[in-house]
C-alpha positions as CSV (number, residue, x, y, z in Angstrom):
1,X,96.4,130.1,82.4
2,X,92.7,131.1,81.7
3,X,94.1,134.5,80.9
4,X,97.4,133.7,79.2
5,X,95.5,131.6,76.6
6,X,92.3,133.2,76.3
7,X,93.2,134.0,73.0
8,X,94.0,130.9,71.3
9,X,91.3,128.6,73.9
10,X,87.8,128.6,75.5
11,X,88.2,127.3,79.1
12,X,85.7,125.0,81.0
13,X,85.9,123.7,84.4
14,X,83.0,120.4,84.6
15,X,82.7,119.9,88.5
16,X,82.0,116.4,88.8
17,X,81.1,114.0,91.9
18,X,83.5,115.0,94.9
19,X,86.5,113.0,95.0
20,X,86.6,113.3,99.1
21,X,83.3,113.1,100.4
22,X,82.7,113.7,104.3
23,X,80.6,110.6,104.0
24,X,83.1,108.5,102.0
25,X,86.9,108.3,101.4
26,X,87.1,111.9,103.2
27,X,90.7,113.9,103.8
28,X,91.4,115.5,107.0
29,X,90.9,119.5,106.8
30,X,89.4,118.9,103.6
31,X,86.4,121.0,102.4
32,X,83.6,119.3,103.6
33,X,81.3,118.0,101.3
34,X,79.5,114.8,101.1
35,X,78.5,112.5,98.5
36,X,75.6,114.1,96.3
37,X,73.0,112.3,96.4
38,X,70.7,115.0,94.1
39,X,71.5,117.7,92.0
40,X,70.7,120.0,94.4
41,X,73.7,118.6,96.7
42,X,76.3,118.9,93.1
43,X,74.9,123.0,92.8
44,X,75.7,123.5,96.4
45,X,79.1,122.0,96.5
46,X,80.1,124.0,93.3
47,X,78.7,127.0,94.6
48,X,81.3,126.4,98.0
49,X,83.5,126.0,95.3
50,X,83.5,129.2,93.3
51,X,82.7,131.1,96.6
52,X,86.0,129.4,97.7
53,X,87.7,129.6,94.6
54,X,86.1,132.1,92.3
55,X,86.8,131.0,88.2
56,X,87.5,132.9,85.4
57,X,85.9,130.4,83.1
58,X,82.5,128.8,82.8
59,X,81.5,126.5,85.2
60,X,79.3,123.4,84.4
61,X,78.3,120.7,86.6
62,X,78.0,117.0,85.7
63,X,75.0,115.2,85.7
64,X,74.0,112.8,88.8
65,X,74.7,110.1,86.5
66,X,78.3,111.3,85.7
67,X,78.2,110.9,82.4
68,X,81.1,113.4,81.6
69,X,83.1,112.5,84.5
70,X,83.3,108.4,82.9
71,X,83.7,109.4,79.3
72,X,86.4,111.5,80.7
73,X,87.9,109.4,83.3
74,X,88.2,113.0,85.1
75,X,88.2,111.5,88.7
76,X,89.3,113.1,90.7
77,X,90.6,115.6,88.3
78,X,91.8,115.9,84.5
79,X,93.1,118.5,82.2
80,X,91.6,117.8,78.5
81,X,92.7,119.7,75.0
82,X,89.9,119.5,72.6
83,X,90.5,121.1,69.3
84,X,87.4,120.1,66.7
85,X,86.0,117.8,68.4
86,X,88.9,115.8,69.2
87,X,90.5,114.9,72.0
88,X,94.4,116.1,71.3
89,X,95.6,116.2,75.0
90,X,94.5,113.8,77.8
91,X,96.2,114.6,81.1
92,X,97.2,112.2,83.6
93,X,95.0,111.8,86.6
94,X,95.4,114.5,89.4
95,X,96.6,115.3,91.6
96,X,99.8,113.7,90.9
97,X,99.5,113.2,87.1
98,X,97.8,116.1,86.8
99,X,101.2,119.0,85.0
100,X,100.0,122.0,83.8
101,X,103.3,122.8,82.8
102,X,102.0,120.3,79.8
103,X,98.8,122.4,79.0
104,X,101.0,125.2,78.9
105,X,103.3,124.3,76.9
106,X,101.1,122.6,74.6
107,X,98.8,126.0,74.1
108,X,102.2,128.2,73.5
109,X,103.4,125.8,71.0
110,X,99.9,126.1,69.4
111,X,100.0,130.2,70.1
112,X,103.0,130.5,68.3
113,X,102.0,128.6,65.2
């Protein structure tokens, strides 16, 4: 997508705190990670991350006192359209809310304005 739209969007992934923490509501065969408890702990887990799961877009990391991640409501993942400042797509909450298929078609519609 980061590709296909390059031209009409700027792409940015914000990691925020980990939604399945080894030391907290934890998956089996998830990646594991545990709760950050400094920033240290948030640059580690994102750099797992990328060496995981390498992005074609800038990566920025929330603070410890997740300030983006409630303004966003982005736990455990969101997809956000913000065009001037304003918010004109909000995504539902992943991962079953969470339709790219909507992103897409929302940034073709827009690319073929």
């Amino acid at each position: 997508m980061t590709e296909d739209f390059s031209g009409v969007a700027d792409f940015v992934l914000v990691y925020i705190a980990e939604a399945h923490p080894t030391d907290g509501w934890a998956i089996k065969g998830n990646v594991e990670v545990a709760n950050h408890k400094a920033m240290e702990d948030r640059v580690a887990a994102t750099q797992k991350m990328l060496s995981m799961e390498p992005q074609s877009c800038p990566v920025l990391l929330d603070l410890m006192d997740d300030k983006c991640n409630k303004a966003f409501a982005a736990l455990p993942e969101r997809l956000y359209i913000v065009q001037d400042g304003i918010i004109v797509y909000k995504g539902g909450v992943g991962p079953f809310e969470y339709k790219l298929s909507e992103v897409d078609n929302f940034l073709s519609n827009y690319n073929n304005q």
